[in-house]
GUSE-752341 format. One record per residue (C-alpha): residue number from 1; residue in three letters; x, y, z. Coordinates in steps of 0.2 Angstrom, whole numbers. Layout:
! residues N
R   k   r    xx    yy    zz
R NUM ala     X     Y     Z
...
! end
This chain:
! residues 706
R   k   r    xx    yy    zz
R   1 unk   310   119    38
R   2 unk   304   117    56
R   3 unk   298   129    72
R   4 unk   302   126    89
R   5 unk   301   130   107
R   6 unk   311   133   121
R   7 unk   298   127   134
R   8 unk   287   110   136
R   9 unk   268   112   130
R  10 unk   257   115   146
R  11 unk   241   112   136
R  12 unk   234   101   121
R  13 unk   235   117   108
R  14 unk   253   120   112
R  15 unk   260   103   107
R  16 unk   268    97    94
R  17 unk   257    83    82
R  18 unk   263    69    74
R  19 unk   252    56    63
R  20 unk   254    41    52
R  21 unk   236    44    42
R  22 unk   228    33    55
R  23 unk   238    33    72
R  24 unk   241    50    79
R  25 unk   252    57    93
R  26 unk   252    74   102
R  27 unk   267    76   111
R  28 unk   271    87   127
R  29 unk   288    87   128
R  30 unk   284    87   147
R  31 unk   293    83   163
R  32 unk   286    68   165
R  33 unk   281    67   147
R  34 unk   265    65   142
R  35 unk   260    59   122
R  36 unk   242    61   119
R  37 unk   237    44   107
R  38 unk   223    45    93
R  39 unk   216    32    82
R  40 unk   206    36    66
R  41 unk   198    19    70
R  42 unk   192    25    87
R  43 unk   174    31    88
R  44 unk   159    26   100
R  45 unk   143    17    91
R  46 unk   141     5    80
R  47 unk   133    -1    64
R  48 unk   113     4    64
R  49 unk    99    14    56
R  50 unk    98    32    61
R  51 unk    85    37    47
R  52 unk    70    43    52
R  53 unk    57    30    50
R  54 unk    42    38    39
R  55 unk    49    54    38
R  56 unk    45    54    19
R  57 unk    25    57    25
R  58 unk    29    71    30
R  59 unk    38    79    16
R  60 unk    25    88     7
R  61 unk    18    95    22
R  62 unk    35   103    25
R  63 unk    37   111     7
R  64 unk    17   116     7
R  65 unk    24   127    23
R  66 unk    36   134    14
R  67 unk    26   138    -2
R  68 unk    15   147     7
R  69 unk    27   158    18
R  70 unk    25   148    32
R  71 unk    45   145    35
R  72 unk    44   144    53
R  73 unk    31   132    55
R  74 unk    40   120    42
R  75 unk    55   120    51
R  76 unk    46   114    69
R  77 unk    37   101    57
R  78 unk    57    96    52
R  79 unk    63    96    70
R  80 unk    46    87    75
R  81 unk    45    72    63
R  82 unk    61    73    50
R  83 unk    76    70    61
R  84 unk    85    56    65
R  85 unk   100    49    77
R  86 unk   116    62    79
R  87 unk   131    55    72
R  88 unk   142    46    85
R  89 unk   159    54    91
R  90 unk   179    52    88
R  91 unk   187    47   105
R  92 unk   204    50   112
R  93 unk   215    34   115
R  94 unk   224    38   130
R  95 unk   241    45   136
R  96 unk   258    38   138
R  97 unk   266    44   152
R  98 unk   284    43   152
R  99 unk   292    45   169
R 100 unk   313    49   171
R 101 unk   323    56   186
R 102 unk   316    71   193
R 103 unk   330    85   185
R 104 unk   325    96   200
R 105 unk   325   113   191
R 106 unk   341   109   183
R 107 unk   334   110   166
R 108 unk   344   121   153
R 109 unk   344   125   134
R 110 unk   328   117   132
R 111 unk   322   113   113
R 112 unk   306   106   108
R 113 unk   307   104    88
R 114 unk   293   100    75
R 115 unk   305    97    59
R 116 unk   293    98    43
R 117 unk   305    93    30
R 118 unk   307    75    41
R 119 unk   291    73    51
R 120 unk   300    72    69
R 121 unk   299    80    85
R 122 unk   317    81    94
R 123 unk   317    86   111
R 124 unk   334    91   121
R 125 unk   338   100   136
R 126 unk   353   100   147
R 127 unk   349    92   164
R 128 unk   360    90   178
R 129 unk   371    74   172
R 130 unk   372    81   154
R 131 unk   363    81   137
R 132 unk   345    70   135
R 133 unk   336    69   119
R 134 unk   320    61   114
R 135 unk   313    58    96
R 136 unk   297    54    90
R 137 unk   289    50    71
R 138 unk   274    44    66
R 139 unk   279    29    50
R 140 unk   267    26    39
R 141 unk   275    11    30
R 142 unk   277     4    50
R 143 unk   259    10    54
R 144 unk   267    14    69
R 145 unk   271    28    83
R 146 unk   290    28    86
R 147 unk   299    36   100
R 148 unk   319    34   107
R 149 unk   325    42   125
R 150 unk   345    44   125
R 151 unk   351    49   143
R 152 unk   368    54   148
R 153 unk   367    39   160
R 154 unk   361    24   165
R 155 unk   344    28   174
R 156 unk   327    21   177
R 157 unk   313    27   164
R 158 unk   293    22   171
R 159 unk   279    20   156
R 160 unk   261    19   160
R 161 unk   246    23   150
R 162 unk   229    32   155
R 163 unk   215    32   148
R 164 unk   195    40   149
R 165 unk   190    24   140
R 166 unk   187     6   149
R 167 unk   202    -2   146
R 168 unk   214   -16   151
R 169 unk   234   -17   152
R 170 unk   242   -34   152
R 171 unk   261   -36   149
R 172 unk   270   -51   139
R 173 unk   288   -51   145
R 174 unk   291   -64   131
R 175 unk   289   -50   117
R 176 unk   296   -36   131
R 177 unk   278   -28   125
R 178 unk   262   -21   134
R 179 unk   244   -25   127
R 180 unk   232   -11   127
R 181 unk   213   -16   126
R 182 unk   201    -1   124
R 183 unk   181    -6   125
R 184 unk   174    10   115
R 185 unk   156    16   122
R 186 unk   140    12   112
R 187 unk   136    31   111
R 188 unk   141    46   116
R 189 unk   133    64   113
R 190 unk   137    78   106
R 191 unk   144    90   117
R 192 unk   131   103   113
R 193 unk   116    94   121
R 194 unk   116    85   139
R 195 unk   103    71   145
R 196 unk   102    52   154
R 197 unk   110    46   138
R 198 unk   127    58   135
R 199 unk   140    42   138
R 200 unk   132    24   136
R 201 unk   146    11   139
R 202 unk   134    -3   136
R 203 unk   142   -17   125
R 204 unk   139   -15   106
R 205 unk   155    -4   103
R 206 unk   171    -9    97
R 207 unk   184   -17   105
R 208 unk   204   -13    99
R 209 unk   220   -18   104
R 210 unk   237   -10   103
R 211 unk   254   -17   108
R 212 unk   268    -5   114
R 213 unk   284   -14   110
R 214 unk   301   -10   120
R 215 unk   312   -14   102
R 216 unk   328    -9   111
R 217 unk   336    -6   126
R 218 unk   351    -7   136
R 219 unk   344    -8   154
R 220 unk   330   -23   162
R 221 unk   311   -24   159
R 222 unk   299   -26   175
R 223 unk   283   -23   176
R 224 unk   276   -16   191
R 225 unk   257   -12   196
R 226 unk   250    -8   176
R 227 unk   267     1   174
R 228 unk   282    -5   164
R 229 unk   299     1   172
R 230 unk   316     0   164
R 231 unk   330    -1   178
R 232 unk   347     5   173
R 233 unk   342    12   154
R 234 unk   353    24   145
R 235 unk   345    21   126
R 236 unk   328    15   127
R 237 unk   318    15   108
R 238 unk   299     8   107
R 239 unk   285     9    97
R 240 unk   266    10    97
R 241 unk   254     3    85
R 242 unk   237    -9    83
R 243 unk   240   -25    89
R 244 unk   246   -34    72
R 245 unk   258   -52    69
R 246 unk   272   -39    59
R 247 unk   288   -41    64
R 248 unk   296   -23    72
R 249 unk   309   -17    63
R 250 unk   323    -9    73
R 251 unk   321    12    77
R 252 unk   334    17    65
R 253 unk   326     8    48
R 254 unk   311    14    53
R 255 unk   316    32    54
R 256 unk   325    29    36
R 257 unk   310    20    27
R 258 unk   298    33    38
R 259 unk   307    47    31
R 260 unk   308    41    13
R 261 unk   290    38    13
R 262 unk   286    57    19
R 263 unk   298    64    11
R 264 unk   294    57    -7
R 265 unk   276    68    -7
R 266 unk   283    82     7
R 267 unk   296    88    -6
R 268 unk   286    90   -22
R 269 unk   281   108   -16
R 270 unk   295   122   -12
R 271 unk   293   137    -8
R 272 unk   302   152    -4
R 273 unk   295   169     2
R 274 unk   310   176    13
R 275 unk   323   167    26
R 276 unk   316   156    40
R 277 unk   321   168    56
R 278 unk   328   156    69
R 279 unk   319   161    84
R 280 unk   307   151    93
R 281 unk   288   153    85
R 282 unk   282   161    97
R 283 unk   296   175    99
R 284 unk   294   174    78
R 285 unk   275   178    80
R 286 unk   275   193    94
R 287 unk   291   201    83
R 288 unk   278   201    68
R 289 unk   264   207    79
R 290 unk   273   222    84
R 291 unk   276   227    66
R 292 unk   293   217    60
R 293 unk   292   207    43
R 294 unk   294   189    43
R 295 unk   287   183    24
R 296 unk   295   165    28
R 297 unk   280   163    43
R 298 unk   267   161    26
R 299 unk   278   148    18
R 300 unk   280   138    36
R 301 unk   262   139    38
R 302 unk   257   136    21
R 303 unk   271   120    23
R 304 unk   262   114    40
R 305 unk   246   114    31
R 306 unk   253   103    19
R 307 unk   261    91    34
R 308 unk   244    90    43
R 309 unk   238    82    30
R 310 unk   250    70    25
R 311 unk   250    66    44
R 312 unk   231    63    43
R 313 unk   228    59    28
R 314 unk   233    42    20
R 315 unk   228    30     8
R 316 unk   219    15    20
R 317 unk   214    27    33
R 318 unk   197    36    35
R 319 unk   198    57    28
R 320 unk   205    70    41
R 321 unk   188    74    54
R 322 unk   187    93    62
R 323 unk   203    91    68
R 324 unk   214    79    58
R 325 unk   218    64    70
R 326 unk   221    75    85
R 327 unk   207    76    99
R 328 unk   208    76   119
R 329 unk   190    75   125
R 330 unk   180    62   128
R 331 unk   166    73   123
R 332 unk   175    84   109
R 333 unk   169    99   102
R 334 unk   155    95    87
R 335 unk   158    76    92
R 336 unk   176    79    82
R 337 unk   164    73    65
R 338 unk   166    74    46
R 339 unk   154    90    46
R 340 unk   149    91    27
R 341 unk   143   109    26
R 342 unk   160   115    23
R 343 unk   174   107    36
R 344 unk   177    91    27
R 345 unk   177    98    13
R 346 unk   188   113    15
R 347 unk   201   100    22
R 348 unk   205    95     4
R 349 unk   206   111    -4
R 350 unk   224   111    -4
R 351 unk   225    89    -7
R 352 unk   226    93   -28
R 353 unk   234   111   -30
R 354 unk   246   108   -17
R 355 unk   252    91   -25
R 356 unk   246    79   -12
R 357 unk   235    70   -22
R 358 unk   237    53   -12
R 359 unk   231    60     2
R 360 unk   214    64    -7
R 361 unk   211    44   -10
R 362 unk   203    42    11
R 363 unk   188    58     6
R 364 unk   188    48   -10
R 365 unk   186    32    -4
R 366 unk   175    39     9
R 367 unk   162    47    -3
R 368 unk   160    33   -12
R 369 unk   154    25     4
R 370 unk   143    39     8
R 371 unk   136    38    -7
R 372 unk   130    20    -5
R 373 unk   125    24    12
R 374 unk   114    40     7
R 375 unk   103    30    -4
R 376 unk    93    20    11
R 377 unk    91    40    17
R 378 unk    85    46     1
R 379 unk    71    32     1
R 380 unk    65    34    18
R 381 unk    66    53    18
R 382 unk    62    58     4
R 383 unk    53    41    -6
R 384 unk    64    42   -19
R 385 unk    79    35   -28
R 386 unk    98    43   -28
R 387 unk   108    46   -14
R 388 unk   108    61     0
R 389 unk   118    66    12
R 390 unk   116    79    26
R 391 unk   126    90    36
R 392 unk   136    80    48
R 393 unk   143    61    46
R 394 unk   153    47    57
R 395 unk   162    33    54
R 396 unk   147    26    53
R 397 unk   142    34    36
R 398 unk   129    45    44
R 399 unk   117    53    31
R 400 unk   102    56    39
R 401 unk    97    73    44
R 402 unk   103    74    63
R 403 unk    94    80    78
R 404 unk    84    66    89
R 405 unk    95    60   102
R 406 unk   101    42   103
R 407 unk    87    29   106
R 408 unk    73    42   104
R 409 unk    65    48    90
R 410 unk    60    64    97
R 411 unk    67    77    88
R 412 unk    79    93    97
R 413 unk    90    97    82
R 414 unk    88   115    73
R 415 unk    83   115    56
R 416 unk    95   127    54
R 417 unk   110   116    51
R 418 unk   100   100    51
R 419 unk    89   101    37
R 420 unk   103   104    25
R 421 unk   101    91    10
R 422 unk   117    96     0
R 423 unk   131    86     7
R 424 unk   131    74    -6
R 425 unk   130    85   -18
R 426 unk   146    94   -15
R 427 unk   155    78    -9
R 428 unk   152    73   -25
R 429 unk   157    90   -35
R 430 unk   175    87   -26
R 431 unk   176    70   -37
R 432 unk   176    79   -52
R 433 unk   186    92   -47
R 434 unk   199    80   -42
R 435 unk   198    70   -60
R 436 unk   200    86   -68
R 437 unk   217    87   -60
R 438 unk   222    70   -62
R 439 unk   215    67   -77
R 440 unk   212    48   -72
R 441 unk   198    42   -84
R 442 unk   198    27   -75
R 443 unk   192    36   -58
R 444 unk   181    46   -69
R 445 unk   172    31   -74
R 446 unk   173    20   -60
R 447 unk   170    32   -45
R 448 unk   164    50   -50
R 449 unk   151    43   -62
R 450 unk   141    33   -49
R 451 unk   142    43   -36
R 452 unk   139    60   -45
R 453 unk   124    49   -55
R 454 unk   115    45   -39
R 455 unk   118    63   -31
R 456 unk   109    70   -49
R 457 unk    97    58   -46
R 458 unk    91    63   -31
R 459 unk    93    81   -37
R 460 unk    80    76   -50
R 461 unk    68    68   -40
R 462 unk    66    82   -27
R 463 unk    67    98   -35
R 464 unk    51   103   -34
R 465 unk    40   116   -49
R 466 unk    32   132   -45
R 467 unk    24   146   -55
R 468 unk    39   136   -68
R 469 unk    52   137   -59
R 470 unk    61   122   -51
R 471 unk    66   122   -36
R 472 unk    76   112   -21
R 473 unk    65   111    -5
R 474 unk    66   110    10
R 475 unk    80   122     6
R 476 unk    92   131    20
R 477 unk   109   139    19
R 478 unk   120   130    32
R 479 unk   116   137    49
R 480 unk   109   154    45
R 481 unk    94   161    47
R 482 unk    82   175    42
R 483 unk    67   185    49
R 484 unk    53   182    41
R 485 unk    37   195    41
R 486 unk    34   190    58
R 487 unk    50   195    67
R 488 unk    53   175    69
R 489 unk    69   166    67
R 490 unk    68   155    53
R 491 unk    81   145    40
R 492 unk    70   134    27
R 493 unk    67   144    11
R 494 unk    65   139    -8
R 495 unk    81   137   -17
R 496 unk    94   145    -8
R 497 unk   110   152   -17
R 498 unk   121   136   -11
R 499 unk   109   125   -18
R 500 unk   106   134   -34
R 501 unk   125   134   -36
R 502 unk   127   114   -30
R 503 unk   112   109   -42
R 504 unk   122   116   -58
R 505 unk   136   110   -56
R 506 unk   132    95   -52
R 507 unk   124    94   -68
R 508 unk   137   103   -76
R 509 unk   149    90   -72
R 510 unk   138    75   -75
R 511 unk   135    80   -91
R 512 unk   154    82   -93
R 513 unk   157    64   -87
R 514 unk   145    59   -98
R 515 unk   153    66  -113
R 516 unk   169    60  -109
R 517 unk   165    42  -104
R 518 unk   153    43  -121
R 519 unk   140    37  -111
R 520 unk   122    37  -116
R 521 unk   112    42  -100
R 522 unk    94    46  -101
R 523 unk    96    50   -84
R 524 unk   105    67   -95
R 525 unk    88    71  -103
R 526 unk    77    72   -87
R 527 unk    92    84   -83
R 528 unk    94    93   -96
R 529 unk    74    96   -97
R 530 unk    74   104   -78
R 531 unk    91   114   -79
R 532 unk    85   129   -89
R 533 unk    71   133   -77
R 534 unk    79   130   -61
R 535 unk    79   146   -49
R 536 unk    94   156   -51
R 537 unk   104   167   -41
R 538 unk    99   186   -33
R 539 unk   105   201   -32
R 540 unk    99   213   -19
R 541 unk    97   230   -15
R 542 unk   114   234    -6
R 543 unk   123   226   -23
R 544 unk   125   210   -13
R 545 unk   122   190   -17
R 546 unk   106   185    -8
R 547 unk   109   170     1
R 548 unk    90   167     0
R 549 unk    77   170   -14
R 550 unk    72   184    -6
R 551 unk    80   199    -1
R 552 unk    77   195    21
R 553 unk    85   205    37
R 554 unk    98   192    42
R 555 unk    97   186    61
R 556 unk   119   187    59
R 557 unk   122   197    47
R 558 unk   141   194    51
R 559 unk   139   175    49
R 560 unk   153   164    48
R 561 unk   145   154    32
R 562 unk   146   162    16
R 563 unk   138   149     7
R 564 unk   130   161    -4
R 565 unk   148   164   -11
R 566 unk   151   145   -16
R 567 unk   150   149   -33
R 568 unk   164   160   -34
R 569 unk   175   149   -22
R 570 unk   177   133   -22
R 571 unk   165   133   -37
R 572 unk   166   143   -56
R 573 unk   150   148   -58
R 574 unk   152   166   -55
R 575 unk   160   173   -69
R 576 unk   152   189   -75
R 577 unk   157   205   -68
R 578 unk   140   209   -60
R 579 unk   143   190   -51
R 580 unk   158   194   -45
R 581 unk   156   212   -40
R 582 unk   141   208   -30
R 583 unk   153   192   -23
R 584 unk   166   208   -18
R 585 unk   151   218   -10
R 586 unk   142   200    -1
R 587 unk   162   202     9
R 588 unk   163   217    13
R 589 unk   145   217    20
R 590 unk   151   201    31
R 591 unk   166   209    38
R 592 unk   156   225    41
R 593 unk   147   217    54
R 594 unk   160   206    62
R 595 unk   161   192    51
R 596 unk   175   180    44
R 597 unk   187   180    59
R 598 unk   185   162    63
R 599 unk   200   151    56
R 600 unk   189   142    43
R 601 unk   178   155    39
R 602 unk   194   166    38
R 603 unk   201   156    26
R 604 unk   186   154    16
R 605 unk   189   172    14
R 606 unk   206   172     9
R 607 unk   203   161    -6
R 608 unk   189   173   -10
R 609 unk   199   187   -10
R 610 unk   213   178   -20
R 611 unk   200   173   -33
R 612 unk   194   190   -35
R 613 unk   213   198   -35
R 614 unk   213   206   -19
R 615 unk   230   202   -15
R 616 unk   230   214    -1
R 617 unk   214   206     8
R 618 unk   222   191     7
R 619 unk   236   195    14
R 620 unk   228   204    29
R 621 unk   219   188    30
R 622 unk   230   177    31
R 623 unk   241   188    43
R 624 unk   227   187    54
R 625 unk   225   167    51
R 626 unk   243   167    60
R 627 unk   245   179    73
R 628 unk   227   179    79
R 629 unk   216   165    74
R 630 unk   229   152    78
R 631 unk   233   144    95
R 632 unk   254   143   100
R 633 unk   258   128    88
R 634 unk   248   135    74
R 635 unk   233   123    76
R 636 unk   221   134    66
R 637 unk   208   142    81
R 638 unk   188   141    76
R 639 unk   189   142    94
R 640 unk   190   128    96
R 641 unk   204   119    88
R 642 unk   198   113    71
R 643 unk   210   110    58
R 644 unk   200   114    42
R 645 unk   205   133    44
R 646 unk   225   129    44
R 647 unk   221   119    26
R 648 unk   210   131    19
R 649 unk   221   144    23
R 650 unk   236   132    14
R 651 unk   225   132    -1
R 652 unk   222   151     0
R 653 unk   242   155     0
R 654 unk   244   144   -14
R 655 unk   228   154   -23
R 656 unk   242   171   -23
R 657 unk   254   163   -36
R 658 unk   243   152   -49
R 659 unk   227   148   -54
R 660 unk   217   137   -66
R 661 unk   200   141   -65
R 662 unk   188   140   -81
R 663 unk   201   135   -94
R 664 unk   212   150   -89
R 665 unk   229   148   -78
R 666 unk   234   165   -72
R 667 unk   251   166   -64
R 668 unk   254   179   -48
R 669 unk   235   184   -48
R 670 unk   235   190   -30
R 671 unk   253   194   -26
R 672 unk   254   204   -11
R 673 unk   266   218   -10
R 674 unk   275   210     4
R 675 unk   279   196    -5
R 676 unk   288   204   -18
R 677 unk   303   191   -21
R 678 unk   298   173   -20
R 679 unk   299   157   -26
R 680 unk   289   142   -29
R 681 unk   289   123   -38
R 682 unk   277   111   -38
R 683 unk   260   117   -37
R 684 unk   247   107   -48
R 685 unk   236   115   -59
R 686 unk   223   104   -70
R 687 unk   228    91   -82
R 688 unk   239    80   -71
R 689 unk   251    97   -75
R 690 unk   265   106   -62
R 691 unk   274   122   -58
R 692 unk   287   133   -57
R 693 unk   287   152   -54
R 694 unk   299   164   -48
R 695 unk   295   182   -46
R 696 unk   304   198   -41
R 697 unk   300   215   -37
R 698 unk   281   210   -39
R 699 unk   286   203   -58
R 700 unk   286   184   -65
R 701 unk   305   183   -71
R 702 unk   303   163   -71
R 703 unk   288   152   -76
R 704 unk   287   133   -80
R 705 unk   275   119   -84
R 706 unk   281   101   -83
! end
């Protein structure tokens, strides 16, 4: 399975990625060819306390505001004395710039490849001598960025780098290698504020150092003014990694271990919904936008999802960010962050049913460290014990509230999107979520458990009692807002839909863990005594979920969030019909006013409408996630790029053929009619279980469960 092109990438959201988990590579296919370089490792800052020094004095101030209606003066008081440092952001590496003979407009039959079922761009075209082909692949048993140029005859080839970043270039003709040093800054700022302070080089940030290594050639090394040349070269292979004491192995072992590797979780999911039309993607798309079928464009899309994420997503390396491994700008969009209010999340919707559950061990991994990390935030902000997390984090492990710029304590963030106090909480919903697939009672105890018993322990210790009711507060649903009497623009409320949902199930699954593990908490019976008086979920006058306690005008009421619906998508909590046909209404309300066309909030919408049965929803949905709400290679469009949207929508796809959802797997439950004939094996479902399903003429003639 692949898709290609019959002309180079003139910019970043046309070319083709390639990624190794941790090392990532974006390549142009260019005359002279340029390969955009990433490293997971790669971010400005370093390792200090963001929190908010005695933000937890002015806690109660904030929720007396609230109790008494004043919402908008209790988010000024957040956004005057409750938030701390932004996070810091992911940088770009640099460029290698490949330089051959000028072809001089003597380039024919031009192919730019992505091959799926190998992980590898091929690139050939017909120049004026004959047939030239380059490969790349990124290896993760090499942890290294491969590439090979095969000319028709010998010529000179020119490599140099570039870089945004300070950086240094020394070359070691002993080892036929040049050395990369990069000094990361001390901070950068998010791209969505601008002072004195936007890039500090200073000197507390990282240092790295990357080798690229010439590991074969037929023609002579020299270097020349930062540039490595090699005279007379016909076959020329090298790689780029960190700088590391590993021998290289040779291009072609690399490819055969490389491919092994990939292959070995690639391969546990096929799926057949029609031929793959041999046209280049871009011919493919505008032949569907004009009205021709091409069912095979869903599997490709639903199989690049799945190769995004093994590209990005490997055991050792940190979880995919907003988009993957792959960013350009030394001031990316949203600081190119783990953003907690739905983007990293919605990353690893597809990691357990799409049988990738290897590539959920980084957001694993990662969580746990949150989790420590959101414990010092807990007791500073909120003088208590358990852990918290807010709505954006780093590399760092960020869990404050965001919003004061760097070195400043003077607050310019919007309550809005800061003061959202439910990252942990969902972060730590996934765990479980993920043991219920694996069925791993060793991660049960060893990682859920504690994480999941510091998030209910902060729950516990902030919910807050009114008129017998608990509630959560401060409480906000990620970046909306309401009117309040007033006419003003406010977000903090009592007990918002999302947290109502995120507070149960958390519970829920604590308890669970409990149960299973046999393990005596009396953590349980502080629980247990608050859980049947906690606020609960509204239905308002249109039919509709509420997103807030009360039935408010909405400022957007096309929002792209539709956090109100968590507890029909990714969460079970909705289950009785007047839940889920209020969910149906709470969509249709969105899309009435422009709402859910965005790649991840799109997506976010397909698996609703998979959920709920809409097959034909979905499908329109997911139509739309391809032709319109991606860029040329299929990098899903927010706009920006952001990569959440092309896994969510993965996930989606998968949601038409099987489901397992409150002890119940239901096999074709959102077939669309234009998928009529298919075929699929080896989607997960709960239990550590897999399957096999083929359908035709909309009916199951095959089903299997190993």
């Amino acid at each position: 399975m692949n898709f290609f092109f019959t002309s180079p990438a003139q910019e970043w959201e046309e070319t083709l990625p390639i990624g190794n988990g941790s090392l990532g590579g974006m390549i142009f296919g260019s005359f002279p060819e340029k390969i955009g370089l990433n490293d997971e490792l790669l971010w400005s800052g370093y390792e200090y306390d963001k929190n908010r020094p005695e933000a937890a004095k002015y806690l109660s101030e904030i929720q007396q505001a609230i109790l008494e209606g004043r919402y908008l003066k209790a988010g000024q008081q957040v956004e005057a004395t409750f938030l701390g440092n932004y996070t810091e952001s992911y940088l770009p590496l640099g460029n290698l710039i490949i330089t051959q003979p000028d072809q001089k407009g003597g380039i024919e039959q031009y192919c730019r490849c992505l091959d799926l079922s190998r992980s590898k761009v091929e690139i050939t075209y017909q120049g004026r001598k004959g047939v030239y082909q380059r490969e790349y692949f990124a290896s993760y048993p090499d942890q290294a960025l491969w590439g090979r140029f095969v000319a028709p005859e010998a010529e000179s080839i020119i490599i140099a780098y570039e870089s945004q970043l300070h950086s240094r270039v020394i070359y070691h003709a002993n080892k036929s290698c040049v050395e990369i040093q990069v000094q990361c800054p001390e901070h950068v700022n998010p791209k969505y504020i601008s002072n004195e302070r936007d890039f500090v080089q200073g000197t507390r940030g990282e240092t790295h150092i990357y080798e690229l290594i010439i590991e074969k050639t037929d023609g002579n090394l020299v270097f020349d003014s930062d540039r490595l040349v090699i005279e007379n070269a016909q076959n020329v292979s090298f790689l780029f990694r960190r700088k590391e004491s590993r021998k290289v192995s040779s291009f072609v072992e690399a490819e055969k271990c490389h491919r092994k590797d990939y292959q070995e979780l690639f391969n546990r999911v096929e799926m057949s919904l029609g031929d793959q039309v041999h046209l280049p993607l871009n011919e493919r798309i505008a032949r569907v936008k004009e009205g021709q079928s091409d069912p095979g464009l869903i599997a490709l899309y639903f199989q690049y999802g799945r190769y995004l994420l093994i590209s990005s997503s490997r055991p050792g390396s940190l979880p995919s960010n907003l988009q993957g491994i792959w960013s350009w700008q030394l001031r990316a969009p949203w600081s190119c962050n783990f953003t907690t209010n739905i983007n990293l999340e919605m990353n690893y919707w597809l990691a357990d049913t799409c049988n990738l559950h290897e590539c959920f061990v980084p957001y694993s991994n990662f969580i746990e460290q949150l989790s420590s990390a959101g414990e010092k935030t807990a007791c500073v902000h909120y003088g208590v014990a358990g852990s918290v997390c807010h709505h954006n984090t780093d590399r760092w492990f960020t869990t404050n509230p965001v919003g004061a710029p760097y070195q400043s304590q003077t607050g310019r963030g919007d309550a809005s999107w800061a003061m959202w106090q439910m990252g942990g909480a969902w972060l730590a919903s996934d765990l479980y979520r993920h043991y219920e697939y694996t069925g791993d009672r060793t991660y049960l105890k060893e990682v859920v458990y504690p994480v999941l018993r510091k998030s209910v322990m902060f729950l516990v210790n902030t919910l807050i009692e009114s008129d017998g009711t608990y509630h959560s507060c401060p409480s906000s649903s990620p970046e909306n807002l309401f009117f309040d009497a007033a006419g003003n623009k406010c977000s903090l409320h009592l007990s918002t839909t999302m947290d109502i949902c995120l507070i149960n199930e958390n519970f829920d699954f604590f308890q669970r863990t409990c149960e299973s593990l046999n393990i005596q908490d009396d953590l349980l019976d502080r629980m247990k005594r608050i859980q049947p008086y906690l606020a609960t979920v509204k239905i308002g006058s249109k039919g509709q979920i509420l997103e807030w306690q009360e039935e408010f005008e909405e400022v957007e009421p096309g929002h792209r969030h539709v956090s109100h619906l968590y507890g029909a998508y990714p969460g079970e909590l909705y289950k009785t019909d007047e839940l889920l046909n209020a969910t149906r209404k709470s969509i249709a309300l969105r899309l009435e006013n422009g709402g859910g066309h965005t790649g991840w909030s799109n997506a976010w919408l397909i698996n609703l409408f998979a959920i709920l049965g809409d097959s034909q929803q979905a499908y329109q949905h997911i139509q739309h996630a391809i032709l319109e709400a991606s860029y040329s290679n299929l990098w899903s469009k927010h706009p920006p790029f952001q990569i959440d949207g092309n896994f969510g929508v993965a996930a989606g796809i998968a949601n038409l053929f099987v489901q397992d959802r409150n002890g119940r797997v239901k096999w074709l439950p959102a077939l669309p009619d234009e998928l009529k004939d298919g075929f699929v094996k080896g989607l997960k479902i709960k239990g550590n279980k897999t399957v096999e399903m083929q359908w035709k003429n909309g009916e199951l003639i095959k089903k299997n469960i190993y």
